[in-house]
C-alpha positions as CSV (number, residue, x, y, z in Angstrom):
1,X,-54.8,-78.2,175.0
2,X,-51.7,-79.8,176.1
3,X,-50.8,-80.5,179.6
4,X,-49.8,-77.0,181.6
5,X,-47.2,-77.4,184.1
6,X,-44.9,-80.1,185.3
7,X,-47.7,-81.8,187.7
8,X,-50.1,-82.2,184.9
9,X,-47.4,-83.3,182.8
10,X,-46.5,-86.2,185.8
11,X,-49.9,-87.1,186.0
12,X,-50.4,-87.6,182.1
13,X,-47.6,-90.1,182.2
14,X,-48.8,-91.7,185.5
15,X,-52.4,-92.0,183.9
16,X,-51.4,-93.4,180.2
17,X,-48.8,-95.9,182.3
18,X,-52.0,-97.3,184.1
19,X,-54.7,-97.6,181.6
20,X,-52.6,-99.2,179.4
21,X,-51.5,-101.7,182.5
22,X,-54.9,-102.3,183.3
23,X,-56.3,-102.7,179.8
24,X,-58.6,-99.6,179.8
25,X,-57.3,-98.5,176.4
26,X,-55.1,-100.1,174.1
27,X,-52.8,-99.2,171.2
28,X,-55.2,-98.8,167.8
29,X,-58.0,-97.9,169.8
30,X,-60.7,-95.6,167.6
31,X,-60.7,-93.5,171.0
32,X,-57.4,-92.1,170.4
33,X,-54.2,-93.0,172.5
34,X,-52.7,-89.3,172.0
35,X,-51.8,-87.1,174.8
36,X,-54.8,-84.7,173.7
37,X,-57.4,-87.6,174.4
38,X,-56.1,-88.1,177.8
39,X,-55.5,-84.9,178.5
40,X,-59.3,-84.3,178.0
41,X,-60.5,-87.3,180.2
42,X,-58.1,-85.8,183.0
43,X,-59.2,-82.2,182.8
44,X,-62.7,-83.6,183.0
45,X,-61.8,-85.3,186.4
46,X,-59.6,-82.4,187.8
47,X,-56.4,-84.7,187.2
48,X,-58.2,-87.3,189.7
49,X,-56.2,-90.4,188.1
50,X,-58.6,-92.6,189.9
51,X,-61.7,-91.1,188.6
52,X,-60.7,-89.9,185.2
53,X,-59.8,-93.9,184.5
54,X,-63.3,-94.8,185.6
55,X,-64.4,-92.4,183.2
56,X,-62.4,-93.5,180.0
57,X,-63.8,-97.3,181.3
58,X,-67.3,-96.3,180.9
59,X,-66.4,-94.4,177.9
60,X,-65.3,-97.8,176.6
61,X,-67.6,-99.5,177.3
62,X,-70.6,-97.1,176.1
63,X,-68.1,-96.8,173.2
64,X,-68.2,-100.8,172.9
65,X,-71.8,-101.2,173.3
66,X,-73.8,-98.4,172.2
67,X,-76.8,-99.0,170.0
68,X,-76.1,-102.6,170.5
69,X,-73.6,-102.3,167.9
70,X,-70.5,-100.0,169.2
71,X,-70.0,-96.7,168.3
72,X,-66.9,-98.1,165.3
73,X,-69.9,-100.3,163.9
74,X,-72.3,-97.6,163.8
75,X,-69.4,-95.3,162.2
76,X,-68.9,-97.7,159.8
77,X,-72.7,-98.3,158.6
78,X,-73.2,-94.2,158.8
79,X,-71.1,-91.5,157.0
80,X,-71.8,-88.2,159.1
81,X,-71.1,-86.2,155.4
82,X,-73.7,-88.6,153.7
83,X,-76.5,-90.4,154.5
84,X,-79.8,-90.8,153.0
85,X,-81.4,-88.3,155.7
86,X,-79.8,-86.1,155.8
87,X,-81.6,-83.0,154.4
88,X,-84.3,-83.9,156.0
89,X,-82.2,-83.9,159.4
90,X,-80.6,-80.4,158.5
91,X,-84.6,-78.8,157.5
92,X,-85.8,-79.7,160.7
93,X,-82.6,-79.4,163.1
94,X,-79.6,-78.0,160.8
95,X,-76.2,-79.5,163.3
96,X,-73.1,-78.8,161.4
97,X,-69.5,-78.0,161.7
98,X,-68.0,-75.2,160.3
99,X,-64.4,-73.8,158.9
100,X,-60.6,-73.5,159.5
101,X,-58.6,-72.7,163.0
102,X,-61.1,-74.1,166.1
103,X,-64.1,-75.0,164.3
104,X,-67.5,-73.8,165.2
105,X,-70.8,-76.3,165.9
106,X,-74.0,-74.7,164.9
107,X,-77.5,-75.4,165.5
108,X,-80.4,-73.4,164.7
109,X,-83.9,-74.6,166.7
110,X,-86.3,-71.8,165.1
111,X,-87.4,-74.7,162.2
112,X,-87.7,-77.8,164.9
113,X,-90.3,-79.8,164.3
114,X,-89.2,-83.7,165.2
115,X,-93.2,-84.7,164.2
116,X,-92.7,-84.0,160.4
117,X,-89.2,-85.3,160.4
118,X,-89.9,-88.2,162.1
119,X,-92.2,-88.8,158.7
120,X,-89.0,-89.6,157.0
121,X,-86.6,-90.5,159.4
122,X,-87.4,-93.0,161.9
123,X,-86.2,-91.5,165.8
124,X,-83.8,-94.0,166.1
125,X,-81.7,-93.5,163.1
126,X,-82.0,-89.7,164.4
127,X,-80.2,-90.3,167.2
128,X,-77.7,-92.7,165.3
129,X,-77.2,-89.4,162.9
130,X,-76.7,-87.4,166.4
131,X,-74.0,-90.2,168.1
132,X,-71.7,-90.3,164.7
133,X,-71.9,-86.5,164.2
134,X,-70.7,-86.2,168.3
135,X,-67.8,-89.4,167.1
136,X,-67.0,-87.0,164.0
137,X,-65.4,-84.4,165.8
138,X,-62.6,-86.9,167.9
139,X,-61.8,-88.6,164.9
140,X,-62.4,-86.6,162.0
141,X,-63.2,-82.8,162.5
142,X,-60.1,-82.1,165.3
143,X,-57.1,-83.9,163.9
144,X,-58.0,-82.5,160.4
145,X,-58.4,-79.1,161.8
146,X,-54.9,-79.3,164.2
147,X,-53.2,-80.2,161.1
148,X,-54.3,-77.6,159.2
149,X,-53.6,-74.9,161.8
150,X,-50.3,-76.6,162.5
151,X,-51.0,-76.4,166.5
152,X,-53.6,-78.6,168.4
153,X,-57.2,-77.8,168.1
154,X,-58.8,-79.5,170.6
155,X,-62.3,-78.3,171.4
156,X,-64.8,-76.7,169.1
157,X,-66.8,-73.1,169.8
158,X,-71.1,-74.4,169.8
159,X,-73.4,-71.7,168.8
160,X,-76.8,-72.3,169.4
161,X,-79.4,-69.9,167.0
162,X,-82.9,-69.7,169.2
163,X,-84.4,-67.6,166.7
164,X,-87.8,-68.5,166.4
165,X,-87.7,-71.3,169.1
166,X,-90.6,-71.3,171.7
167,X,-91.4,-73.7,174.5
168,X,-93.4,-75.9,172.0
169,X,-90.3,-77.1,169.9
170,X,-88.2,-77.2,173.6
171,X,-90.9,-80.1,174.8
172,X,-90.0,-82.0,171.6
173,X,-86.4,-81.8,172.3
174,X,-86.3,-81.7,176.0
175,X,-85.4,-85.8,176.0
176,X,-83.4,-85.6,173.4
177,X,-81.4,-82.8,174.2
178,X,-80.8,-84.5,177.6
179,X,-79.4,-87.3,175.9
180,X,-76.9,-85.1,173.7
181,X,-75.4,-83.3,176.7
182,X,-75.1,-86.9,178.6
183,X,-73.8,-87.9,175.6
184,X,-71.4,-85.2,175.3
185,X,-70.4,-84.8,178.9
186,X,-69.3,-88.2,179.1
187,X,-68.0,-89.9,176.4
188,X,-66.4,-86.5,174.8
189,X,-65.2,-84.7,177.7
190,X,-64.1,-81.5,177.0
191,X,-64.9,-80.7,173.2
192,X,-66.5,-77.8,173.8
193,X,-64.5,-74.9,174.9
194,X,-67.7,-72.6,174.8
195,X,-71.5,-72.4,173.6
196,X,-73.2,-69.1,172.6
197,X,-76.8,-69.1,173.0
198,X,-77.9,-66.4,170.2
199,X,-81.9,-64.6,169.8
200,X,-82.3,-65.7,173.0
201,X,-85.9,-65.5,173.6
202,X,-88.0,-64.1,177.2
203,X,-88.9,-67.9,177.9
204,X,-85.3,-68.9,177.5
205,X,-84.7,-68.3,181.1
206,X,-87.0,-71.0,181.7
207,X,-86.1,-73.3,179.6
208,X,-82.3,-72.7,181.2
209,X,-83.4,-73.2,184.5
210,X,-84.5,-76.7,183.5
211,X,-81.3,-77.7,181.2
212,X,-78.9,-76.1,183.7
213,X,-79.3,-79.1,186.2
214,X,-78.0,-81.6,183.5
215,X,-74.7,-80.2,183.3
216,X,-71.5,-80.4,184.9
217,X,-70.6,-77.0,186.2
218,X,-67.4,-76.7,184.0
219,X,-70.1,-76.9,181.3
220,X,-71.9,-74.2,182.7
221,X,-69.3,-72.1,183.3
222,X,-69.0,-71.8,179.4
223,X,-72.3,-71.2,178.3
224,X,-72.9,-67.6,177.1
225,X,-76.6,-66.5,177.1
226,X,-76.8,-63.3,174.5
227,X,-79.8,-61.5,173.0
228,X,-80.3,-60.7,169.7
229,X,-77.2,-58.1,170.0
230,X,-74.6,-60.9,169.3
231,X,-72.8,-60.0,166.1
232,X,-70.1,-58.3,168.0
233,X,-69.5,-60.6,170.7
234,X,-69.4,-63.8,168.0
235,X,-66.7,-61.5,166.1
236,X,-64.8,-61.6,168.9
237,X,-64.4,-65.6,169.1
238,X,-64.9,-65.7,165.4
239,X,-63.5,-64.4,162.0
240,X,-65.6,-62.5,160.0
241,X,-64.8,-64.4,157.1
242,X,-65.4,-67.9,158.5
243,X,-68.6,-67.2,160.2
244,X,-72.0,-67.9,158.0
245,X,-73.6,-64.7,156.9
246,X,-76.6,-66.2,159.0
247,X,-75.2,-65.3,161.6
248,X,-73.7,-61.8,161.0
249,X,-70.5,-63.0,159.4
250,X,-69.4,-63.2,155.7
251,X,-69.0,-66.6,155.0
252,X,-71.7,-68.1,152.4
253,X,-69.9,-71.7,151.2
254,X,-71.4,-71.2,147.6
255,X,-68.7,-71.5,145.7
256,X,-66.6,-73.6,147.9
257,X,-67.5,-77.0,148.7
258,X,-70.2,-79.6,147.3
259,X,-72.5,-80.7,149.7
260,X,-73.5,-84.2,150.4
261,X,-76.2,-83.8,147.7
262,X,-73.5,-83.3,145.3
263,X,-74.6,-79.5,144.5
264,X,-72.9,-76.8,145.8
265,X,-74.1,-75.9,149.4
266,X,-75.1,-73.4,151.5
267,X,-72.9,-73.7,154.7
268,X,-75.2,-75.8,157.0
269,X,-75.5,-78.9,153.9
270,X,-71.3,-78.1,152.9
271,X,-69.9,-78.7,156.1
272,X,-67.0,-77.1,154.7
273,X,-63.4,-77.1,156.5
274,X,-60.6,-78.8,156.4
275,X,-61.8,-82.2,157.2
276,X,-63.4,-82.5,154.1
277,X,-59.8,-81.8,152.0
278,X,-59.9,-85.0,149.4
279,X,-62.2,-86.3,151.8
280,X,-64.9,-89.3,149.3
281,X,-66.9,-90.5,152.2
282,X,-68.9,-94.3,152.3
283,X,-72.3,-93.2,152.5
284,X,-75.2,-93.5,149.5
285,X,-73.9,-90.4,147.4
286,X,-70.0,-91.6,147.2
287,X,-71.4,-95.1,146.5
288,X,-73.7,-94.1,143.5
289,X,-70.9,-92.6,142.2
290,X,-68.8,-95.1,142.5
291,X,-66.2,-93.0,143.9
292,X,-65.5,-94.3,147.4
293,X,-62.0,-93.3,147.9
294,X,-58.9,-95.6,148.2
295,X,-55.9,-94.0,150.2
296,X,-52.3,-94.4,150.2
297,X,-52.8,-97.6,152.6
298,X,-55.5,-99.0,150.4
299,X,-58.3,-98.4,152.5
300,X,-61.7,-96.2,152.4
301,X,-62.3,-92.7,153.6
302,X,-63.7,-94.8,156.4
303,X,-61.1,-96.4,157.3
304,X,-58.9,-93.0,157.1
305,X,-61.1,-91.9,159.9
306,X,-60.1,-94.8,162.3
C-alpha cells in the first residue's frame, strides 16, 4: 500500500534519505529498496523514523546472519518450489501460497504430526524450509503478483484450516509457531493484511489466549476467529474461482500447473499463481532435469529472484 497523505509521503522521503546516509540499506539489497518495502517498515513503526530504522537494522542484520549463513545464502542453497522435502513438509503441515490478485497463504494443522516428519526431515532444515517460504513472498510471490494485477500487492490474506487440530498437535507447534510469528513480525512487517482462523475448534479459545500475547496488536487486530460457518465470509475476501475447493471454493489446480514433483498437483503441492509464470527453479527436480533456467541477463531463476 503506497504511502496515504502528504505527511507519510514526507516521511518516506525523510526515512529512505537516512538509511541510505547511515548505511542501513543500500542500493542492490535482496531486502528491497522500493517505496513498498519501506513503506511496510514505517507502518510497522507508526511512521516513527527513529524506530522504524532500528527495525530495518535488526532486520539486516537477522537478514545477514540468520542460520549462521544469511537469509541470500540460505535462499540460494533452498528453492521454496523444490526441495527434496518437500512432500513430506506439505503431508504433515501443508504451507502454501495460492493464486492471482492478493494472494492467499494457507495452512491446514488437522494432519500435524512434527514426530513422523521429523523421520525424514531433520527440525532444522524444517525451519530452513519455514524462513525461505516467509523470504519467498518479498522477493518472489508480491512483485510477481503486483505485476500481474498491474497495481501493488503488498500483503497476502493467511487462512489457517483447524480442522482436526487438538491441543496435542498445538504442544508440537507451540515453539515453533512462536518462532514463525517472531519471524514474521519482525523481519516481514506488514505482509499480512488478515488471517482467517477456519473449523475453529471449543479448545481454540485456549490455545488463543496463549498465542495472543506473542503478537503485536496491529497483528491482532486482523485475526478473524470463524467456526466452521466460513464459506461465506472467505467469499467475501476471496473469489470463488481462486479459492481451493478444500475450502468451499472452486479452484482444484489439476490441470493447471505441475507441481514440484513434476506431476500435475493438487493446489497445496502446485503452488500455482503468477510467480510461478516461466518460473525453472534451482532445487533437486529442475536440476535432474537439467533444466535450470537462463534469463535474458544470463542468470538462474535464482538469481531472477534477487
Amino acid at each position: 500500500m503506497p504511502a496515504q497523505n502528504q505527511v507519510e509521503v514526507e516521511t518516506l522521503a525523510q526515512f529512505r534519505k537516512e538509511v541510505f546516509e547511515e548505511g542501513i540499506i543500500a542500493e542492490g539489497d535482496t531486502l528491497g529498496t522500493d517505496d513498498e518495502t519501506f513503506i511496510r517498515f514505517l507502518r510497522a513503526r507508526k511512521f516513527n523514523v527513529k524506530l522504524a530504522k532500528k527495525m530495518l537494522q535488526d532486520c539486516q542484520q537477522w537478514r545477514k546472519t540468520v542460520e549462521g549463513v544469511g537469509i541470500d545464502e540460505l535462499y540460494r542453497r533452498i528453492d521454496p518450489f523444490d526441495y527434496h522435502e518437500r512432500r513430506a513438509v506439505f503431508d504433515c503441515w501443508p504451507m502454501w501460497f495460492h493464486k492471482k490478485g492478493r494472494p492467499i497463504n494457507v495452512h491446514f494443522f488437522g494432519g500435524m504430526d512434527l514426530n513422523k516428519l521429523y523421520k525424514e526431515c531433520t527440525p532444522e532444515k524444517h525451519w530452513q524450509t519455514v524462513l525461505v517460504n516467509a523470504e519467498s513472498l518479498t522477493r518472489e510471490i508480491l512483485p510477481a503478483a503486483s505485476k500481474s494485477a498491474g497495481r501493488t500487492i503488498g500483503s497476502v490474506l493467511v487462512i489457517v484450516d483447524l480442522q482436526g487440530f487438538g491441543l496435542s498437535q498445538f504442544w508440537q507447534m507451540k515453539s515453533l509457531a512462536q518462532q514463525s510469528f517472531q519471524v514474521s513480525q519482525d523481519y516481514y512487517p506488514e505482509t499480512m493484511g488478515q488471517l482467517a482462523v477456519v473449523n475453529a475448534p471449543s479448545s481454540f479459545t485456549f490455545i488463543w489466549g496463549i498465542i495472543k500475547p506473542w503478537l503485536s496488536q496491529e497483528t491482532v487486530d486482523k485475526v478473524q476467529i470463524l467456526g466452521a460457518d466460513y464459506r461465506e465470509e472467505l467469499l467475501r475476501l476471496v473469489d470463488e474461482e481462486a479459492l481451493p475447493t478444500v475450502l468451499g471454493g472452486k479452484c482444484t489446480c489439476a490441470d493447471e500447473v505441475d507441481g514440484a514433483d513434476g506431476e500435475k498437483s493438487a493446489c497445496h503441492l502446485s503452488g500455482a499463481g503468477p510467480w510461478l509464470d516461466d518460473r525453472v527453479g534451482w532445487g533437486p527436480n529442475a536440476q535432474s532435469a537439467g533444466s535450470i533456467r537462463t534469463s535474458s541477463s544470463g542468470g538462474s531463476a535464482y538469481e531472477d529472484a534477487q
